[in-house]
VEXVOMAR-191625 format. One record per residue (C-alpha): z negated, y, x negated; residue in one letter. Coordinates in steps of 0.02 Angstrom, whole numbers, plus 50000, padded with zeros to 5 digits. Each point is the difference from the previous one (the first is absolute). Example, Ala and Ser with C-alpha at 12.3 -4.5 7.8 and 13.67 -1.06 7.14 Angstrom:
BEGIN
{atom {49610, 49775, 49385}, A}
{atom {50033, 50172, 49931}, S}
END
This chain:
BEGIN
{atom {51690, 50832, 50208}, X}
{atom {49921, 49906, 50134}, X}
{atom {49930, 50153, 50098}, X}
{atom {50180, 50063, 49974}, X}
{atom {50060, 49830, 50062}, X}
{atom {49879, 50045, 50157}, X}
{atom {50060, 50147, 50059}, X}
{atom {50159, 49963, 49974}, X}
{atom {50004, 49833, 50108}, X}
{atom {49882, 50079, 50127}, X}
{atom {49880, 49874, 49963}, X}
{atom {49862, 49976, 50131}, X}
{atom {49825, 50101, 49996}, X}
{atom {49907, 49872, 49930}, X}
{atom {50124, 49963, 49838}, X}
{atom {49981, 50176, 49968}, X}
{atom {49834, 50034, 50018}, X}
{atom {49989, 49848, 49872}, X}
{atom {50097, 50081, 49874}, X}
{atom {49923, 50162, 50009}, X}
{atom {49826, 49908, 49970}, X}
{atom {50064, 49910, 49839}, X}
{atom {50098, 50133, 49925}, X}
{atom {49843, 50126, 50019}, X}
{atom {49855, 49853, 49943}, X}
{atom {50142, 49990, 49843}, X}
{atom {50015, 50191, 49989}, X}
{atom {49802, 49997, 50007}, X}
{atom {49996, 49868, 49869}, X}
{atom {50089, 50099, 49902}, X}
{atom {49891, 50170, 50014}, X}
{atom {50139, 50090, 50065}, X}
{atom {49882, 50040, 50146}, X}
{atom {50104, 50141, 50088}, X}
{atom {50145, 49903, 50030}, X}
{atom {49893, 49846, 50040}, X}
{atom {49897, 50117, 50170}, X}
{atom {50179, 50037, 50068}, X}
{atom {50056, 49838, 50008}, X}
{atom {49841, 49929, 50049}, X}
{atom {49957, 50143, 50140}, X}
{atom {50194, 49925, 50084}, X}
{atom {49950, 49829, 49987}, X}
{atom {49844, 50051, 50097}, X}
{atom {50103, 50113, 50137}, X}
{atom {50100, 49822, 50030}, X}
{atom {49864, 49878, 50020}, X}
{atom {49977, 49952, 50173}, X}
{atom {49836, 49946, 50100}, X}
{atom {50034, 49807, 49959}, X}
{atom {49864, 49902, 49936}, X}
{atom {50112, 49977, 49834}, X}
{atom {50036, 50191, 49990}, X}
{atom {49809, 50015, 50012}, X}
{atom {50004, 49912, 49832}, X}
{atom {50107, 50100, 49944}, X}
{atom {49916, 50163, 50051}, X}
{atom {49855, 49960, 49912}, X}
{atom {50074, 49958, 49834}, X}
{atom {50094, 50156, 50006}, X}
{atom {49848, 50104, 50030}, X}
{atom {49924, 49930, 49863}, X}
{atom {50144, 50033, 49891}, X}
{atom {50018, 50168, 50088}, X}
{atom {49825, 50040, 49963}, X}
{atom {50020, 49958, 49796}, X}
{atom {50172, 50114, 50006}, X}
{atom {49891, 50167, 50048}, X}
{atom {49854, 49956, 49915}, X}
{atom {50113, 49997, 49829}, X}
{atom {50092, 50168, 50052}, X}
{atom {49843, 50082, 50036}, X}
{atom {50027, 50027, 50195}, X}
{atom {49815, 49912, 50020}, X}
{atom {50006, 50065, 50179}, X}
{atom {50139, 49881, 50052}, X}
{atom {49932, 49859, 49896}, X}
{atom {49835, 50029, 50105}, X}
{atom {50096, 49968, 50156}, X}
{atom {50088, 49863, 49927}, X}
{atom {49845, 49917, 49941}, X}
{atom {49901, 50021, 50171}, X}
{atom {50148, 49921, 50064}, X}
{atom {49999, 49866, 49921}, X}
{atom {49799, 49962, 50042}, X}
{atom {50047, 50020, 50164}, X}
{atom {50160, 49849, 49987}, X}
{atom {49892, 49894, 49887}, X}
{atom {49853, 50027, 50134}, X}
{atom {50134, 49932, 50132}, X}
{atom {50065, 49854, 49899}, X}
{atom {49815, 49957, 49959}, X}
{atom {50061, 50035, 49797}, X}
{atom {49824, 50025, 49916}, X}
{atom {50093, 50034, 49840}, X}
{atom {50097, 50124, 50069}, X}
{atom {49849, 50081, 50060}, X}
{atom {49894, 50023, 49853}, X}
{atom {50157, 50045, 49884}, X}
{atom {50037, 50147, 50128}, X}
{atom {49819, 50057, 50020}, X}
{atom {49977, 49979, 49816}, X}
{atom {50150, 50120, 49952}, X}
{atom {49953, 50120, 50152}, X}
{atom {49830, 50005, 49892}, X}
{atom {50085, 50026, 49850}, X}
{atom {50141, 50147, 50042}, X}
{atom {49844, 50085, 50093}, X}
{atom {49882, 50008, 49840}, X}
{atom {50181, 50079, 49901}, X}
{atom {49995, 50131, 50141}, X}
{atom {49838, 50030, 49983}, X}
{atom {49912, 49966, 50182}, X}
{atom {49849, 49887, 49960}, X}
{atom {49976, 50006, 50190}, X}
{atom {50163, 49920, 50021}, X}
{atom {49990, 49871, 49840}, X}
{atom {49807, 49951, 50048}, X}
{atom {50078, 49972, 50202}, X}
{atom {50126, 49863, 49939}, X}
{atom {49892, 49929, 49845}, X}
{atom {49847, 49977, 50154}, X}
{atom {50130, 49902, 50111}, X}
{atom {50062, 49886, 49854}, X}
{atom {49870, 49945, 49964}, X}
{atom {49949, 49953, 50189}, X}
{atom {50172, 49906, 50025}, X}
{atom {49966, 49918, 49815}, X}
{atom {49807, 49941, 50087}, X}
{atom {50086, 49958, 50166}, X}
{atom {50128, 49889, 49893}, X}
{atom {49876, 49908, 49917}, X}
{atom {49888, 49984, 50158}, X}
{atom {50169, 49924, 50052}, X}
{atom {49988, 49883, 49882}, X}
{atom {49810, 49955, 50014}, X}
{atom {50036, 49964, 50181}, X}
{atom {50139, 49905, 50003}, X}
{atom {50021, 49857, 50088}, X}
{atom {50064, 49920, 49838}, X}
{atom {49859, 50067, 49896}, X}
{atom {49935, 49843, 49941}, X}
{atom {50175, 49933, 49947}, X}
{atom {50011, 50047, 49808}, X}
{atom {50109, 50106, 49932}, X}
{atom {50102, 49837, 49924}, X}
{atom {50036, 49910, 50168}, X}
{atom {50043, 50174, 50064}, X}
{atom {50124, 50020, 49850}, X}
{atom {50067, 49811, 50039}, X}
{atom {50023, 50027, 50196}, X}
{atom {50088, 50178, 49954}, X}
{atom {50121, 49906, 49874}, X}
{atom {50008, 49858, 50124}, X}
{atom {50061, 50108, 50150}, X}
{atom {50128, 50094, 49893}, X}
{atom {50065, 49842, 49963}, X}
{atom {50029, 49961, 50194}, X}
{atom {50057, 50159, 50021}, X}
{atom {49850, 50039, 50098}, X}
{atom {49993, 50181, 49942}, X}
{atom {49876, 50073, 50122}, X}
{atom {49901, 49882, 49978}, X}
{atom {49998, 50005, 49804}, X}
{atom {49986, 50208, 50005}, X}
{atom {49821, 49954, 50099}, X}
{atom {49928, 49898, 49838}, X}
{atom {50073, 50111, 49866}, X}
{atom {49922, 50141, 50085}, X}
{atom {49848, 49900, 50031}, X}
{atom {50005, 49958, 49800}, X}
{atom {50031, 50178, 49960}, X}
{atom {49845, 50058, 50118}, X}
{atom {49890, 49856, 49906}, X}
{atom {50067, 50017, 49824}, X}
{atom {49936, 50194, 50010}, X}
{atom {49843, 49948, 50086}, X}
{atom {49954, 49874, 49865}, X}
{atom {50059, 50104, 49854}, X}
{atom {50159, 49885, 49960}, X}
{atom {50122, 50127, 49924}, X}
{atom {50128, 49859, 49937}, X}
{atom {49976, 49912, 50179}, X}
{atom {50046, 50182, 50075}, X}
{atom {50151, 49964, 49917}, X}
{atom {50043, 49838, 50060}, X}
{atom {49981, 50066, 50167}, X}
{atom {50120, 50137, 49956}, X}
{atom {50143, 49880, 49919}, X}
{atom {49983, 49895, 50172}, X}
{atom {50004, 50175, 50119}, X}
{atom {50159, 50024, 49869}, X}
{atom {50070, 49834, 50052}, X}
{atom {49998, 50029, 50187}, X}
{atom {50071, 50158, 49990}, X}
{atom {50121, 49938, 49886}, X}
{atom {50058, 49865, 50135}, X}
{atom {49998, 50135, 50130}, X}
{atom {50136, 50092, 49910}, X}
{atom {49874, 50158, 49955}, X}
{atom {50028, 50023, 49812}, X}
{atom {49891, 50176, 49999}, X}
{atom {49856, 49902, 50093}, X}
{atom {50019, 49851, 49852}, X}
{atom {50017, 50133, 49877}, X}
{atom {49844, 50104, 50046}, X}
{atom {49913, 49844, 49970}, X}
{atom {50058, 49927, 49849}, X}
{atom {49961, 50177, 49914}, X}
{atom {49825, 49974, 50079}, X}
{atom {49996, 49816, 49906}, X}
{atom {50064, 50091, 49850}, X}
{atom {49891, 50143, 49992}, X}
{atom {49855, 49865, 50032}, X}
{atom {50047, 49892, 49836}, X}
{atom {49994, 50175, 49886}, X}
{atom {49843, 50066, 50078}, X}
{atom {49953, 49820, 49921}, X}
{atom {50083, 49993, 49842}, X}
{atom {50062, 49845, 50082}, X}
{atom {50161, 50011, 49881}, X}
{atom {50064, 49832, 50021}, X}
{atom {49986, 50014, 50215}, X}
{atom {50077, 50176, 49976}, X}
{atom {50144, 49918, 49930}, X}
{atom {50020, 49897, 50141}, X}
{atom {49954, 50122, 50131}, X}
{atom {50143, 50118, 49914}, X}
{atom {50124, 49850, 49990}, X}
{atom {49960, 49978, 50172}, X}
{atom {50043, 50162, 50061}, X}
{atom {50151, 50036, 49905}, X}
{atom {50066, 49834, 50093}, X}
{atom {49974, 50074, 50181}, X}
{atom {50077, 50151, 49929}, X}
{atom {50161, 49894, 49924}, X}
{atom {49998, 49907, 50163}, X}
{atom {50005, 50147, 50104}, X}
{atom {50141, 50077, 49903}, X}
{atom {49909, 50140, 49914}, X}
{atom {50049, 49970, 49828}, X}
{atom {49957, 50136, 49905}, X}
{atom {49809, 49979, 50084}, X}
{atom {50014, 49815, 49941}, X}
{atom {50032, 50059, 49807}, X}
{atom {49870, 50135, 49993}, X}
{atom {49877, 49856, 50060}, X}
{atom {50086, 49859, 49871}, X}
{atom {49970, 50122, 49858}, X}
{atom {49838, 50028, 50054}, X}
{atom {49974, 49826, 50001}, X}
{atom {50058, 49972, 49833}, X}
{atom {49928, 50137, 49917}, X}
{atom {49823, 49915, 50063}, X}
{atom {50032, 49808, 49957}, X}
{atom {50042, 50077, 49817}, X}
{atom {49826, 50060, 50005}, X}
{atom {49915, 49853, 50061}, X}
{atom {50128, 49896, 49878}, X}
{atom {50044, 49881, 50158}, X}
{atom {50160, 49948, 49932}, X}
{atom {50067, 49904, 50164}, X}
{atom {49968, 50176, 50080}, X}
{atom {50081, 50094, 49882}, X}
{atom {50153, 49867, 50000}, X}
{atom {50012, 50020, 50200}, X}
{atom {49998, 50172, 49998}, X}
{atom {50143, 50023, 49863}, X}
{atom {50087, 49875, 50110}, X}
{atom {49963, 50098, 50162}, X}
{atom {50046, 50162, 49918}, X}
{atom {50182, 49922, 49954}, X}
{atom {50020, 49936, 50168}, X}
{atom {49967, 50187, 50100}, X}
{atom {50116, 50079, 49857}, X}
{atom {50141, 49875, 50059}, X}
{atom {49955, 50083, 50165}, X}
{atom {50000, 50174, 49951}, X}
{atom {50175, 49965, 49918}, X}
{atom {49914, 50047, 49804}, X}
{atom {50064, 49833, 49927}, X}
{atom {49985, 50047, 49828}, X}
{atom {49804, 50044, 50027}, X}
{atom {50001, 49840, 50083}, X}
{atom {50089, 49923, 49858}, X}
{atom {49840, 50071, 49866}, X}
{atom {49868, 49932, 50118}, X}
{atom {50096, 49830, 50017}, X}
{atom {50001, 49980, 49820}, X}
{atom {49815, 50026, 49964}, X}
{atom {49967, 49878, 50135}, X}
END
């Protein structure tokens, strides 16, 4: 309706190329991966060389980049992912990096040239040295990873988001260096936070899953909980619903494991609140009632 709505009103460039990105990332979400490339590949012909449509290049690339990868066009998804080094190299995004060079490693070993998969495995794990040589170097080496959490949490508060991305980074960098998994984390809920203030839901989502996938590598179940109730409320807040309930189930499904009742209550509660949403009020209704 709204990329109807779009067309219809001749909307500008940038509206459309916005709807095209959401309706494809939902399309993706959803597996339905063909449909998802063509409406990604005309977000991408819109974008324009604006800082912000540089942004929004690189998340479709990425997203791009998943689409032929799960169709089986590897060849594309190659580009797509050397594209995206090459964006995250520009924006200084050492995430970005290593998840591209990792997944270049990975589609190469499927096709079978070790050449290839031994090329990008050699240069991830330079940038992963160079990151924590980063880190060892650092002006703010001797600051410890607390204070750096504190002045990151501080300058988010003053809105100082530049400022705050330089000490989550700088606790992500550290946390790795020092072996800190659940302090890797932190750093990713705070990188989730900026972005999330910046108006880049797919940048806060990226990291959330990071935070999640962090807690279950752990058997963390009570901070994967959290981690899940925290990203199904980005997703509610950015209006993708039906993302918000797959992560709410999720959530509840796991605080019925750990038996953390105040996370299983939240969740049923969450769960009623994105069915409102989604216009199911009787399944909102059933959740409702257990809560």
């Amino acid at each position: 309706q709204a990329l109807d709505y779009a067309e219809k009103e001749k909307c500008s460039k940038e509206m459309l190329c916005y709807v095209f990105e959401h309706y494809g990332q939902f399309l993706c979400n959803r597996q339905n991966y063909k449909q998802a490339l063509v409406k990604l590949e005309r977000c991408l012909e819109m974008t324009t060389s604006s800082s912000q449509s540089k942004v929004v290049r690189r998340r479709i690339c990425r997203e791009l980049a998943i689409c032929y990868e799960a169709v089986g066009n590897l060849e594309q998804s190659i580009h797509f992912y050397k594209e995206l080094f090459r964006r995250g190299k520009e924006e200084k995004a050492r995430h970005h990096m290593l998840e591209s060079l990792e997944k270049l490693q990975s589609i190469y070993r499927t096709l079978g040239d070790t050449s290839q998969a031994a090329v990008y495995a050699s240069k991830r794990e330079n940038l992963e040295i160079e990151s924590l040589s980063i880190a060892s170097s650092s002006p703010t080496r001797s600051v410890s990873i607390a204070e750096l959490a504190r002045r990151g949490e501080d300058m988010i508060q003053k809105g100082q988001l530049q400022e705050a991305l330089t000490c989550f980074e700088e606790l992500l960098d550290k946390a790795r260096v020092e072996e800190q998994p659940l302090l890797e984390g932190v750093a990713y809920v705070g990188l989730a936070r900026i972005s999330q203030k910046k108006g880049d839901y797919q940048e806060a989502i990226y990291h959330l899953k990071n935070d999640v996938l962090i807690r279950r590598t752990l058997h963390d179940l009570t901070g994967e909980v959290a981690s899940l109730e925290r990203l199904g409320d980005l997703c509610f807040e950015g209006e993708m619903y039906e993302e918000a309930e797959s992560h709410f189930e999720n959530q509840l499904e796991v605080a019925r494991q750990a038996k953390a009742v105040t996370g299983e209550v939240r969740g049923l509660g969450k769960l009623g609140k994105v069915l409102v949403k989604l216009n199911r009020p009787e399944d909102a209704l059933s959740y409702y009632n257990q809560e």
